[in-house]
C-alpha positions in Angstrom: 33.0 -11.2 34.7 32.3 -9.0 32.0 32.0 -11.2 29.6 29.7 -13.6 31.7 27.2 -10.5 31.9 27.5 -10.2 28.3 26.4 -13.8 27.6 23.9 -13.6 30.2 22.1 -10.4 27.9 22.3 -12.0 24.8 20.6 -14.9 26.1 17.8 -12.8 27.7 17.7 -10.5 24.4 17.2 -14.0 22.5 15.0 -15.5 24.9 12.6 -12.6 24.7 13.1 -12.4 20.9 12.5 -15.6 20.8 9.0 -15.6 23.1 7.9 -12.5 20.9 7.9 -14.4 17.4 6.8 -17.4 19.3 3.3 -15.5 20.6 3.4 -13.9 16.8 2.8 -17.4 15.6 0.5 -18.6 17.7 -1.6 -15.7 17.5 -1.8 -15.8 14.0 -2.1 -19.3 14.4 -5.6 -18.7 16.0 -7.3 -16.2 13.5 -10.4 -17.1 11.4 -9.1 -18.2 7.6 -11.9 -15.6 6.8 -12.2 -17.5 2.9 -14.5 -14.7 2.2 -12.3 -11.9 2.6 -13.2 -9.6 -0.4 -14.6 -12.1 -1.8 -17.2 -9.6 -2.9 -14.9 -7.2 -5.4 -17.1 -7.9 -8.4 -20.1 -5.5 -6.7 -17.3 -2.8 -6.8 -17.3 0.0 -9.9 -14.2 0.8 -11.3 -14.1 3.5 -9.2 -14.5 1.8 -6.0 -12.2 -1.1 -6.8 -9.3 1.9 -7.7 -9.4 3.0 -4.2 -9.9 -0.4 -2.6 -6.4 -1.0 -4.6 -5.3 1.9 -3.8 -6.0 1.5 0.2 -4.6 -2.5 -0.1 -1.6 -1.3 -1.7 -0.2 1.4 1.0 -1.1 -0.9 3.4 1.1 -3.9 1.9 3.7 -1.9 0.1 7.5 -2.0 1.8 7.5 -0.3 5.2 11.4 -0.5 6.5 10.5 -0.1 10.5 14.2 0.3 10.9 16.9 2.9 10.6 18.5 3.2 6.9 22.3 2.9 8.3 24.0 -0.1 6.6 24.5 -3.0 9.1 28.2 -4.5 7.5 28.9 -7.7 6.6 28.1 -9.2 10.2 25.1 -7.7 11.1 21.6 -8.6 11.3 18.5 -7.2 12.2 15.8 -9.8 13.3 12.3 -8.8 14.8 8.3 -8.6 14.9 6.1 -5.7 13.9 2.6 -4.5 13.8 1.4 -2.1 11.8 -1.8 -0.3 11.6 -2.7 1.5 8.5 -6.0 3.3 8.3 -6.9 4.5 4.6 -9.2 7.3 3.5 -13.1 6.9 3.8 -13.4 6.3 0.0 -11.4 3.0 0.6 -12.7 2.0 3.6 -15.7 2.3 2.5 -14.7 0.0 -0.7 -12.7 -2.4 1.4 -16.3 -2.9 3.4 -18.1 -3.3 0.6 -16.3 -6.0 -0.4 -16.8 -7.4 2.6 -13.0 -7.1 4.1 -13.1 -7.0 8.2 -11.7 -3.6 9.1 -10.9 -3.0 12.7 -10.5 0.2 15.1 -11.2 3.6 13.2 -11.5 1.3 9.8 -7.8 -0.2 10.0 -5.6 -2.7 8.7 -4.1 -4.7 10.7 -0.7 -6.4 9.7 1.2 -9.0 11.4 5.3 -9.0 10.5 8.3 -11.3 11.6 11.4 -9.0 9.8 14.9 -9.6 8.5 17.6 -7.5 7.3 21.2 -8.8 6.4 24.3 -6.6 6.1 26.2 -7.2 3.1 29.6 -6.2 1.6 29.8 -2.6 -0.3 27.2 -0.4 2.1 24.5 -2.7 0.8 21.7 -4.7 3.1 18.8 -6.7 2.3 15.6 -7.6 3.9 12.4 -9.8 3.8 9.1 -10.1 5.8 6.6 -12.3 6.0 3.1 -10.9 7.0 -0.3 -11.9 7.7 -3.4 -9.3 7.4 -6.6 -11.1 8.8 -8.9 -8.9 7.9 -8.1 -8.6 4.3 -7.8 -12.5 4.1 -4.1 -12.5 2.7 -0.4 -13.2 3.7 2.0 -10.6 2.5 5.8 -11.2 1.2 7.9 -8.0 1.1 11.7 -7.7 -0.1 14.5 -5.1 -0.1 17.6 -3.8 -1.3 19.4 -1.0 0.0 22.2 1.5 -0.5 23.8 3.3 1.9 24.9 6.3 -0.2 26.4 8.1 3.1 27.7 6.0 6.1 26.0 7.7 9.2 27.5 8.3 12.2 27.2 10.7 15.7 29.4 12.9 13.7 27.1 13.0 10.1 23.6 11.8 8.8 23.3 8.7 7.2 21.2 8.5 3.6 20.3 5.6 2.0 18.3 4.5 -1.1 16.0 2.1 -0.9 14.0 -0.2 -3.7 11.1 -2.4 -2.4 8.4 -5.2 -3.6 5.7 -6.8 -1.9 2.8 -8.8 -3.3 0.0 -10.8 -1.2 -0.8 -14.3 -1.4 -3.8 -16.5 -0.8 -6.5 -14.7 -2.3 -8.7 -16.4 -4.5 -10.3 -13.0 -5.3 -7.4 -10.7 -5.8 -3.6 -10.4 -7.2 -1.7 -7.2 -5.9 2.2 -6.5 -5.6 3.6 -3.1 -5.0 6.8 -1.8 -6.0 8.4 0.6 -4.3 11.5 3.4 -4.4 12.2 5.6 -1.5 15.6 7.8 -0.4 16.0 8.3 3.7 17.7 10.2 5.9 18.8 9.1 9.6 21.2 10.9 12.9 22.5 9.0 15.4 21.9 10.6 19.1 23.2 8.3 21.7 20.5 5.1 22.0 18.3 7.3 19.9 18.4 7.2 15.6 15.6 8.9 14.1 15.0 9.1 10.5 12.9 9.9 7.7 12.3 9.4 3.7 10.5 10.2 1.0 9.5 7.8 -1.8 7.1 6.6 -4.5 4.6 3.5 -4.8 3.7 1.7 -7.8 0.5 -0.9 -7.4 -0.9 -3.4 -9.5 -4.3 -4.9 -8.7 -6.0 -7.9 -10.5 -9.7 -9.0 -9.9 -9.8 -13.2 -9.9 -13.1 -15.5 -10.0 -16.1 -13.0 -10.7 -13.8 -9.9 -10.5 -11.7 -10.6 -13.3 -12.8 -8.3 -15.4 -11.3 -5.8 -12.6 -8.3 -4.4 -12.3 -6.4 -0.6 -11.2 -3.1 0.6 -11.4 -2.4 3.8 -9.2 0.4 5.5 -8.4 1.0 6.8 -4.4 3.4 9.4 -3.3 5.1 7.8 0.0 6.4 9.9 3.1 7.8 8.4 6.4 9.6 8.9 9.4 10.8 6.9 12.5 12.8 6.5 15.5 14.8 3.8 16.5 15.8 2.8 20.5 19.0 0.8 20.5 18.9 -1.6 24.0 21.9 -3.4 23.6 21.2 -6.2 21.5 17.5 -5.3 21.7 16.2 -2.8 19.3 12.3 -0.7 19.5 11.3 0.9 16.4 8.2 2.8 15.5 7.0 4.3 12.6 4.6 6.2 10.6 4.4 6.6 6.9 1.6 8.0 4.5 1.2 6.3 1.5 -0.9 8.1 -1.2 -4.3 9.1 1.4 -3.3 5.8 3.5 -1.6 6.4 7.2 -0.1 3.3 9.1 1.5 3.3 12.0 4.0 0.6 13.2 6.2 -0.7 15.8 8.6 -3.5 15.8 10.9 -5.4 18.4 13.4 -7.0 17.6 17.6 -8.0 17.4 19.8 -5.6 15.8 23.6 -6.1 15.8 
C-alpha cells in the first residue's frame, strides 16, 4: 500500500513538473522575436554602455535558485524559474535607450528550465537554458560545484561554487559572465535556507554599428534563499544583488 501511494506521488510530482515546463515552452513560444532589441547600443557613450553591461550582466550571470548541499551520485534536481532582476536607474535608463523592453518597476524578466546532477566526490553540476524577451536574447548558464562541508540537521553545509553564462541571438551584442561564489546552507525540517557571497566578472562586445563598444566591469555578488522540500517536489526562491542589480527568483521543480 505504501508503496502504491508512493508511485502515485511521483507520478503527480512528474505530471505537474511536467505541465510546468510544458506552459514554460509554450509561453515562450508566444513572445515577440523583438529583432530590435538593443539594437540601438551604438547611440550609447561609453559610459552608458558600461552600465547597460553592467545591468545585462547581473541579470544573466549564474543564479543557483537551489540549496548548495551536494545531491550524490543519484540525485537530480530538475525545474523552472523566473527571475526578476531590476538594475539601478543608470542602467535602466541605458537599457531604454537602447531600446530594450523593460517591464514592471524597469525589470528583466528571465525565463529558466534548470538542471543539476549529483556526481561522485561532493561535486554537482548544473545547466539552464533561459529566454529574456525583453532584452532579445536566450541565455546558457553552467556550474560546478564543491561541497566543502556535507550539511546536515546536525551542521551547515558550505559549498563553492564557479559559474558561466553568456547570451545568444543578438546581432547587436556578445556578453558571458563568469562567476565565483562560496555558500552557506541549514537544514530545518522541510525548510533549507542559505546564503553566499561571491564575485562577477562581465564581458560585453558591441556587434554591427556598436562594435566599436565594449565594457568590462567587475560586480560584487550577495544572495540568499530558502528552499521548501515537498516530497519529490521542491519551491525555491531567491534574491541576490549583483553589483547595483537586485533580482528576485523562484523556481519549481524535482529534487531527489
Amino acid at each position: 500500500m505504501h508503496g502504491t501511494h508512493t508511485k502515485m506521488t511521483m507520478k503527480k510530482s512528474f505530471s505537474s513538473l511536467a505541465c510546468a515546463t510544458l506552459g514554460l515552452a509554450l509561453s515562450l513560444s508566444t513572445l515577440p522575436a523583438w529583432a530590435d532589441r538593443l539594437g540601438n547600443l551604438d547611440s550609447l557613450t561609453e559610459r552608458e554602455f558600461k552600465y547597460a553591461s553592467e545591468a545585462i550582466g547581473a541579470a544573466i550571470s549564474y543564479k543557483p535558485i537551489s540549496p548548495p548541499q551536494p545531491q550524490g551520485l543519484t540525485g537530480f534536481d530538475i525545474g523552472v524559474s523566473l527571475t526578476s532582476s531590476s538594475p539601478s536607474y543608470k542602467g535602466a535608463a541605458a537599457l531604454e535607450k537602447a531600446n530594450a523592453n523593460l517591464y514592471l518597476d524597469d525589470a528583466i524578466q528571465t525565463y529558466r528550465l534548470d538542471i543539476h546532477k549529483g556526481l561522485p566526490f561532493d561535486v554537482d553540476v548544473g545547466a539552464y537554458f533561459a529566454n529574456v524577451p525583453g532584452l532579445g536574447i536566450d541565455v546558457r548558464g553552467l556550474e560546478a560545484r564543491y561541497a566543502l562541508l556535507n550539511g546536515d540537521f546536525a551542521k551547515p553545509g558550505i559549498s563553492l561554487r564557479g559559474g558561466y553564462t553568456y547570451a545568444t541571438n543578438s546581432d547587436d551584442l556578445y556578453i558571458n559572465t563568469r562567476s565565483v561564489d562560496v555558500s552557506i546552507s541549514k537544514e530545518f525540517a522541510m525548510l533549507t535556507p542559505y546564503a553566499g557571497v561571491g564575485y562577477v566578472w562581465v564581458d560585453s562586445d558591441g556587434r554591427r554599428a556598436a562594435r566599436h563598444q565594449e565594457s568590462s566591469p567587475e560586480l560584487n555578488k550577495y544572495y540568499a534563499g530558502i528552499n521548501m522540500g515537498l516530497g519529490l517536489m521542491n519551491l525555491a526562491f531567491e534574491t541576490d544583488i549583483t553589483g547595483d542589480t537586485t533580482s528576485w527568483g523562484i523556481k519549481l521543480g524535482l529534487r531527489w
